[in-house]
C-alpha positions as CSV (number, residue, x, y, z in Angstrom):
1,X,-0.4,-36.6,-26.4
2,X,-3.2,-35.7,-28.8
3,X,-3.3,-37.1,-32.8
4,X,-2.2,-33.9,-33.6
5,X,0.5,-33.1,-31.6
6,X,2.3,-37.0,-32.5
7,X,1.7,-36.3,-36.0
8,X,3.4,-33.0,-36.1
9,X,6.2,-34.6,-33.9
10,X,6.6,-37.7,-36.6
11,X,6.1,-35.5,-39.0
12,X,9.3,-33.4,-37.9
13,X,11.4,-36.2,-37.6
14,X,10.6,-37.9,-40.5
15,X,11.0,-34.8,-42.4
16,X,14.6,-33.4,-41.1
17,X,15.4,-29.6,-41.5
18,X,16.8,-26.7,-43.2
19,X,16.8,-27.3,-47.2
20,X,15.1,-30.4,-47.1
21,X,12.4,-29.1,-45.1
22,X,11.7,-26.4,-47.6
23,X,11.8,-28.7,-50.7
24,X,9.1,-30.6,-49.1
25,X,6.8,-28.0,-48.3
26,X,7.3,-26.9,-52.6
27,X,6.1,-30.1,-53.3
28,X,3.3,-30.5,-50.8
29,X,2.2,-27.0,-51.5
30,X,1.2,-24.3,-49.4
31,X,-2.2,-23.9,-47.1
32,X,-2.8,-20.4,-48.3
33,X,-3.0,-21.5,-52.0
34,X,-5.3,-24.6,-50.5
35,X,-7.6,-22.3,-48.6
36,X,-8.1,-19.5,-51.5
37,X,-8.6,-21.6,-53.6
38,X,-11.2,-24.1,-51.7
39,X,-13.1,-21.0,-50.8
40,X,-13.1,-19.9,-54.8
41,X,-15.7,-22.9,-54.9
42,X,-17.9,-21.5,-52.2
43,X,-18.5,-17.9,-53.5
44,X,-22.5,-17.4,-54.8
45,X,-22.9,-16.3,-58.1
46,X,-25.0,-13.1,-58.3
47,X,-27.1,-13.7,-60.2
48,X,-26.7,-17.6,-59.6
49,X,-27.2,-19.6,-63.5
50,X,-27.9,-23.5,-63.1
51,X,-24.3,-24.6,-63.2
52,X,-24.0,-22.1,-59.8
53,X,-26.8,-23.5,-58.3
54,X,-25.0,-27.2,-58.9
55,X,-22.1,-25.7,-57.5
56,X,-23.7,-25.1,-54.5
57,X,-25.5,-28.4,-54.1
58,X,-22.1,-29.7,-54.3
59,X,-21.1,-28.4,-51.0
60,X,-23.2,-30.6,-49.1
61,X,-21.8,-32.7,-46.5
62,X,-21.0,-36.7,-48.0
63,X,-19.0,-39.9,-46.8
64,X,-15.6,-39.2,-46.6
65,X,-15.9,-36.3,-49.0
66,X,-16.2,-39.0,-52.4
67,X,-18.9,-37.0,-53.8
68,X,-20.5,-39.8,-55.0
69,X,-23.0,-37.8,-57.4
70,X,-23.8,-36.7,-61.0
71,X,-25.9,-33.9,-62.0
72,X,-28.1,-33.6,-65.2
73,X,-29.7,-30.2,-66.0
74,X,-32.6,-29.9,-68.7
75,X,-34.9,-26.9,-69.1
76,X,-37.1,-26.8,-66.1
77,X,-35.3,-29.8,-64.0
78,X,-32.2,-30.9,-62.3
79,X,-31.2,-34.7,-61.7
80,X,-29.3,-36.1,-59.0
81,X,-28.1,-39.0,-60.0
82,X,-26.1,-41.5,-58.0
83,X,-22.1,-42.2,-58.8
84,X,-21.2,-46.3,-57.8
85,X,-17.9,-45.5,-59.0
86,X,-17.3,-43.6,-56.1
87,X,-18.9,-45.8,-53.9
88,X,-17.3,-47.0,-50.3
89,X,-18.8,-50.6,-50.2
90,X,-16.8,-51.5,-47.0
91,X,-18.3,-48.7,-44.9
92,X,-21.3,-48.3,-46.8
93,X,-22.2,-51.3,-47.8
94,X,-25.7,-51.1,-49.3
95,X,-25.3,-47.5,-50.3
96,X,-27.3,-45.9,-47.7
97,X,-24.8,-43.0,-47.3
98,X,-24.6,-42.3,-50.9
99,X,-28.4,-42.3,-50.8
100,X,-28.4,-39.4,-47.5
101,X,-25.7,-37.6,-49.3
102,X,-28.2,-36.6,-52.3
103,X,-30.9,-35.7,-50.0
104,X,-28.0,-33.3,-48.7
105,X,-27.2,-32.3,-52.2
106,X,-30.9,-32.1,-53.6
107,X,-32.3,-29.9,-50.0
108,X,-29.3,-27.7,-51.0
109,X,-30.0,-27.1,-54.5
110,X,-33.5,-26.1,-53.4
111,X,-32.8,-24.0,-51.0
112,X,-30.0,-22.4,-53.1
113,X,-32.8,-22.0,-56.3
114,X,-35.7,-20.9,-54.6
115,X,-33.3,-18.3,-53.2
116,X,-32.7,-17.0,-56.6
117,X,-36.1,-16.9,-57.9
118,X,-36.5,-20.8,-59.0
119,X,-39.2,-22.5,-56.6
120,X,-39.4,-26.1,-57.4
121,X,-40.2,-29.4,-55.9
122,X,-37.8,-32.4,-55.0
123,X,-38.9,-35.8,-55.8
124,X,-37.6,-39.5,-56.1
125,X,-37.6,-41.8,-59.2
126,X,-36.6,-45.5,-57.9
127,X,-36.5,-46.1,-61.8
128,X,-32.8,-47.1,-62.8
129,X,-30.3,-47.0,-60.0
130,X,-32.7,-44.4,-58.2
131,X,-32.4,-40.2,-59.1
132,X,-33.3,-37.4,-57.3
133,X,-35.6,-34.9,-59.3
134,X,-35.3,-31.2,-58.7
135,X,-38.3,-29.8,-61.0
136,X,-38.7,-25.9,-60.7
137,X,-40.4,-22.8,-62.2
138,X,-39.5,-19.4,-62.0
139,X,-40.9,-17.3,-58.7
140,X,-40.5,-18.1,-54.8
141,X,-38.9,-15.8,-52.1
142,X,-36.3,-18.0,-50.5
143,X,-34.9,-19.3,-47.5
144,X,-32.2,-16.2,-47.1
145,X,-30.8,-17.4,-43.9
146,X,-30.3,-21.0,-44.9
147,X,-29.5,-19.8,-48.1
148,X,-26.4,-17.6,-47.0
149,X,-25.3,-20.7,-44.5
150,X,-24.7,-23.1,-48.0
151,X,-21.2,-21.8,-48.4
152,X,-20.3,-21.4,-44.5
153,X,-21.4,-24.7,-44.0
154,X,-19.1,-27.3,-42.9
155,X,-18.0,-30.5,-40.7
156,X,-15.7,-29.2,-38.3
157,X,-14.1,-32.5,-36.5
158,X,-12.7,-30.9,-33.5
159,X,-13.6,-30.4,-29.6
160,X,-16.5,-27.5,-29.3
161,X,-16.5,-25.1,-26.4
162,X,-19.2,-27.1,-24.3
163,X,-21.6,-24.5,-24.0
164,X,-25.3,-25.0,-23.8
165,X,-27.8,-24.0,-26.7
166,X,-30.9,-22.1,-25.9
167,X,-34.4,-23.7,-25.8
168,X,-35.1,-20.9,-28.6
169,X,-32.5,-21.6,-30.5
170,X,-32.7,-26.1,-30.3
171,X,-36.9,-24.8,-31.6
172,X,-35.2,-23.8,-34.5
173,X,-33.3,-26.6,-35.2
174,X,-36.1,-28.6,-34.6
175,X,-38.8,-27.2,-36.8
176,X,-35.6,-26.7,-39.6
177,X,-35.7,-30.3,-40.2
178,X,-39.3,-31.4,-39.8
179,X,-39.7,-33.8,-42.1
180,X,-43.0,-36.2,-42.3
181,X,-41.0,-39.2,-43.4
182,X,-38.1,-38.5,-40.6
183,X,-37.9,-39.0,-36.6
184,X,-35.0,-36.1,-35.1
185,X,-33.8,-37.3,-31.9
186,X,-32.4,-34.5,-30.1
187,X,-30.0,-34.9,-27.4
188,X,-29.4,-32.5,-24.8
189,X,-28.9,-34.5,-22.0
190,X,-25.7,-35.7,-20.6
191,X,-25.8,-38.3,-19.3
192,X,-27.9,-39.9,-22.5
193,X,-25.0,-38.2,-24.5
194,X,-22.4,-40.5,-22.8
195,X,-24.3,-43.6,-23.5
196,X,-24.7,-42.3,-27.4
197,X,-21.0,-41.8,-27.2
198,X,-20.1,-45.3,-26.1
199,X,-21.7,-46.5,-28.9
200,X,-19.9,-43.9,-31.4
201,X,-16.6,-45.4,-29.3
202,X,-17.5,-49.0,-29.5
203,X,-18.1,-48.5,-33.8
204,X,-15.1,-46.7,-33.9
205,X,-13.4,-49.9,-32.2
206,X,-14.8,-52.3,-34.7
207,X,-13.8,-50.9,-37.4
208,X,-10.2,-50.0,-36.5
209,X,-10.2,-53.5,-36.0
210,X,-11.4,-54.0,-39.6
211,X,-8.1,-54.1,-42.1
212,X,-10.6,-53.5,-45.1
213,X,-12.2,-50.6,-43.5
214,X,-8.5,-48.7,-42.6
215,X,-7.5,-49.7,-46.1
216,X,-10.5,-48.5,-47.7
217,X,-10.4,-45.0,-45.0
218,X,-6.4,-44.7,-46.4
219,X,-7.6,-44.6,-49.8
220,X,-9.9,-41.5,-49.4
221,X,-7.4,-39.6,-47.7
222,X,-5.4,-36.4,-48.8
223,X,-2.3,-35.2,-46.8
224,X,-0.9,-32.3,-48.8
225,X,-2.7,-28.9,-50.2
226,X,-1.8,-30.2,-53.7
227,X,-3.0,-33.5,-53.3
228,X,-6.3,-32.6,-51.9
229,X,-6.3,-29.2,-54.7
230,X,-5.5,-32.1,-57.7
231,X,-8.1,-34.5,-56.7
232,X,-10.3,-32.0,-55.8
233,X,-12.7,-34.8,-53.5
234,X,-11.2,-36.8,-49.8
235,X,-10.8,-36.3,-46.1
236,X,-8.0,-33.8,-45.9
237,X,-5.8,-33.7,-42.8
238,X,-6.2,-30.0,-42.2
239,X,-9.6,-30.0,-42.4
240,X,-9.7,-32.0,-39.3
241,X,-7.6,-29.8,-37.9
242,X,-3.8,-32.1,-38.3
243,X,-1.1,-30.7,-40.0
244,X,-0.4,-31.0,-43.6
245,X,2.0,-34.0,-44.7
246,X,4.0,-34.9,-47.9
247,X,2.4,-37.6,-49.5
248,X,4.9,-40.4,-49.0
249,X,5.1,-39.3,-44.9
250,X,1.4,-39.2,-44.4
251,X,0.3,-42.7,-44.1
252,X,3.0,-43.8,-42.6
253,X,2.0,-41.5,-39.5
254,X,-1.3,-41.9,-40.2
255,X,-0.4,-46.0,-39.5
256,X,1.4,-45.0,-36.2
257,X,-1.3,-42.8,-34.8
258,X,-4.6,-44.1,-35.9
259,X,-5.1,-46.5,-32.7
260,X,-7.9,-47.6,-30.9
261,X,-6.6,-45.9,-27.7
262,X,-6.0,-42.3,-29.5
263,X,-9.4,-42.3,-31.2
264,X,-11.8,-43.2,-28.5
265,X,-9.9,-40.2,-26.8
266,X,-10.8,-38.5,-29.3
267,X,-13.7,-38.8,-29.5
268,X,-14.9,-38.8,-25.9
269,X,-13.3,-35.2,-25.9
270,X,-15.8,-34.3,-29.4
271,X,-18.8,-35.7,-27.6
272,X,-17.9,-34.5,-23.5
273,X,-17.7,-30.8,-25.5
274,X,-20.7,-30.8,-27.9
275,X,-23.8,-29.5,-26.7
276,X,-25.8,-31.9,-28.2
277,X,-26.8,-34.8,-30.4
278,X,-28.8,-35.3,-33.1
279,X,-30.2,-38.4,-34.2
280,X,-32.3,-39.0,-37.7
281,X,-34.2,-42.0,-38.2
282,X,-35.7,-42.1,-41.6
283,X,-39.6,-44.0,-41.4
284,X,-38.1,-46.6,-43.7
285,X,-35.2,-48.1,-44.2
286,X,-35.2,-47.4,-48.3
287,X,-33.1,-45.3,-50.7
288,X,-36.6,-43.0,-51.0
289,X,-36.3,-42.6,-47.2
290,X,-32.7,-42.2,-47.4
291,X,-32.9,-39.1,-49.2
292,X,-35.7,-37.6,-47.1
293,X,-33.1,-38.2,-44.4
294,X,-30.3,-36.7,-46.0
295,X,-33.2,-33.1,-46.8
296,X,-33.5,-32.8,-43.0
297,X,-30.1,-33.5,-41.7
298,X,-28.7,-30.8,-44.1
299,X,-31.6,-28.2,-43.2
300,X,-30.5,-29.1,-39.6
301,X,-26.9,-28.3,-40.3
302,X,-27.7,-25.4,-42.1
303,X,-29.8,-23.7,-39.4
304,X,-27.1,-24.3,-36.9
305,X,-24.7,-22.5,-39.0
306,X,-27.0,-19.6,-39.6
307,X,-27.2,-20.0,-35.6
308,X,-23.6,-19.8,-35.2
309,X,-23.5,-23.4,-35.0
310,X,-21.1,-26.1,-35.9
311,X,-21.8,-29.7,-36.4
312,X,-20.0,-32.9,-37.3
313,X,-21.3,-36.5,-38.2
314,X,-20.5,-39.6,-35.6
315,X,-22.1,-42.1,-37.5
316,X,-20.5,-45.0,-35.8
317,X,-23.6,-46.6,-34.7
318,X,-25.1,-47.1,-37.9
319,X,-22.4,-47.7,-40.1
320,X,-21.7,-50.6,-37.9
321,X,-25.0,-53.1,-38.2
322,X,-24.4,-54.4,-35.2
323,X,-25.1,-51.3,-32.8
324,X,-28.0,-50.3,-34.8
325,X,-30.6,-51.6,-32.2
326,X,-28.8,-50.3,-29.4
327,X,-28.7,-46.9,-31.1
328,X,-32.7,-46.9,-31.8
329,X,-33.1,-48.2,-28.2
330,X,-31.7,-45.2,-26.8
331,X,-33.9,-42.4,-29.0
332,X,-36.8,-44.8,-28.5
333,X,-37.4,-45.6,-31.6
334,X,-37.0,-49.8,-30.9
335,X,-37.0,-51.8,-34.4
336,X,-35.8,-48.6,-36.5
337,X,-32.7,-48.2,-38.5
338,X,-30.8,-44.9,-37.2
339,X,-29.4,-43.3,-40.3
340,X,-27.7,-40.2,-39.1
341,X,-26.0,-38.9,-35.8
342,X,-25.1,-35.2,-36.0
343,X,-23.1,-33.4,-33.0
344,X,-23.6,-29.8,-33.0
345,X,-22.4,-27.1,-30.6
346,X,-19.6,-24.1,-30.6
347,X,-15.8,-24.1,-32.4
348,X,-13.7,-22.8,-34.3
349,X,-13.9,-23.2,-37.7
350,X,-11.3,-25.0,-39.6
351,X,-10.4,-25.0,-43.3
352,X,-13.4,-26.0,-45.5
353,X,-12.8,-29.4,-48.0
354,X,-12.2,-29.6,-51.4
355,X,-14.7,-30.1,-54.2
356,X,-14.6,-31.4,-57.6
357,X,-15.6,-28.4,-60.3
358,X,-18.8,-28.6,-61.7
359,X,-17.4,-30.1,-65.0
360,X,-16.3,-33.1,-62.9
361,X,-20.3,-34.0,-62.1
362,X,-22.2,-32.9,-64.7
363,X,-23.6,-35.1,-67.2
């Protein structure tokens, strides 16, 4: 029985039929309202002012979808600043996600700007709690292709169809996210796949086994459309591809399936039908670093989408300290800290998350 199919089965029982069934599904609201409105966020302004542009940085890929960024817009510069308020200290415990996320954020926004006629230049100010500096003048040509892949980009945490990518195509990926201060580890191979999977499997384990981590995972998650419309930020079930729950019946089934034994099934299914892996390793373990991480994993995710692509993060190994080494073993990078493992292939797309409006992150 997969995750889904026992929560749609709980779901039904705990649930009943007839009238109650359809008073629940009012309160819960409905997908189609969920989905137009999630996509509202993702349509590019034409032509694009600064607030568009920061809605677009906005759709770049973050731990469990906290959004854990502020943005402060003066004439000629954008700041990405970091939000500890919406910090996940069990599973990110010295930030270094929060850090990734606005090299997502920042890469975005600059690939989004130059697109519209503002080339500019990212940098870092450690000053402070550490910001992100998007400085830019008018002019540039743009990145069309990546730019057209902001809004179709997403993490789509299901099983992929298995096929092979082209040598061609794993070139462009490649020179996508060239960064100077990053090492890309891709992973084509299978059986170095599998061994990169045990260790996803083996993270996965440990923090199952970790009450503050499942409390903390519980907290940023969103089982109805309304829920995850009102909050506007979480992991929502149907964006994973589970069914949509009423708030009060959503944990409780989330408690009866989310078992060791389910998940690494799971997730040996994601890995066994990816085509590959992709592993970042930035050249220091520092929020500077982090960022520069953060620019080439999202210009990787973006060229796979203009490819065709989809990707999803399995970041296991490095959220958990202790498989760290292992991890950097395998990509050959011994004495590193991995930061980032990406699996890419071919699948369906499923609903995109929800996003805060601009409002909600602008200073």
């Amino acid at each position: 029985m997969t995750r889904r199919t026992a929560l749609i089965g709980g779901g039904a029982a705990l649930l009943g039929l007839g009238g109650a069934a359809w008073s629940v599904q009012r309160q819960m609201g409905s997908m189609a309202e969920y989905e137009a409105a999630a996509a509202a966020r993702r349509v590019a302004a034409v032509p694009p002012e600064v607030r568009d542009l920061i809605r677009m940085a906005t759709l770049a890929p973050n731990g469990h979808n906290t959004q854990a960024w502020r943005f402060r817009a003066t004439p000629g510069q954008i700041a990405i600043l970091p939000d500890f308020t919406r910090r996940t200290p069990v599973v990110d415990s010295d930030d270094h996600h929060i850090f990734v996320s606005l090299g997502c954020a920042a890469e975005t926004l600059a690939i989004a700007a130059e697109a519209s006629g503002r080339a500019g230049q990212i940098g870092f100010d450690p000053a402070g709690d550490g910001t992100v500096l998007f400085d830019y003048t008018t002019g540039g040509t743009g990145e069309q292709a990546l730019s057209g892949a902001i809004p179709r980009r997403q993490s789509t945490r299901a099983d992929y169809d298995g096929s092979a990518v082209s040598a061609a195509d794993l070139k462009l990926l490649v020179a996508a996210a060239a960064n100077p201060d990053v090492d890309l580890a891709l992973v084509t191979e299978r059986a170095q796949m599998n061994r990169i999977g045990d260790l996803v499997i083996a993270g996965n384990a440990t923090q199952i086994g970790d009450p503050a981590f499942v409390a903390e995972l519980k907290h940023w998650l969103r089982f109805s459309p309304n829920t995850a419309l009102r909050t506007g930020d979480g992991l929502f079930s149907a964006c994973s591809g589970s069914p949509a729950l009423p708030d009060w019946a959503g944990p409780l089934l989330f408690d009866m399936v989310y078992t060791v034994k389910a998940e690494t099934k799971k997730y040996a299914g994601q890995i066994a039908s990816s085509s590959g892996l992709a592993v970042f390793a930035g050249a220091k373990a520092d929020p500077a670093h982090w960022v520069q991480v953060g620019r080439s994993c999202q210009r990787f995710a973006l060229q796979a989408t203009a490819l065709g692509l989809t990707c999803s993060f399995l970041n296991q190994p490095v959220e958990v300290a202790g498989l760290r080494g292992d991890l950097a073993n395998l990509i050959g990078l011994p004495g590193r800290r991995p930061d980032i493992v990406l699996r890419f292939g071919r699948g369906a797309a499923l609903p995109f998350s929800a996003r805060r409006p601009v409002e909600a992150v602008m200073l």
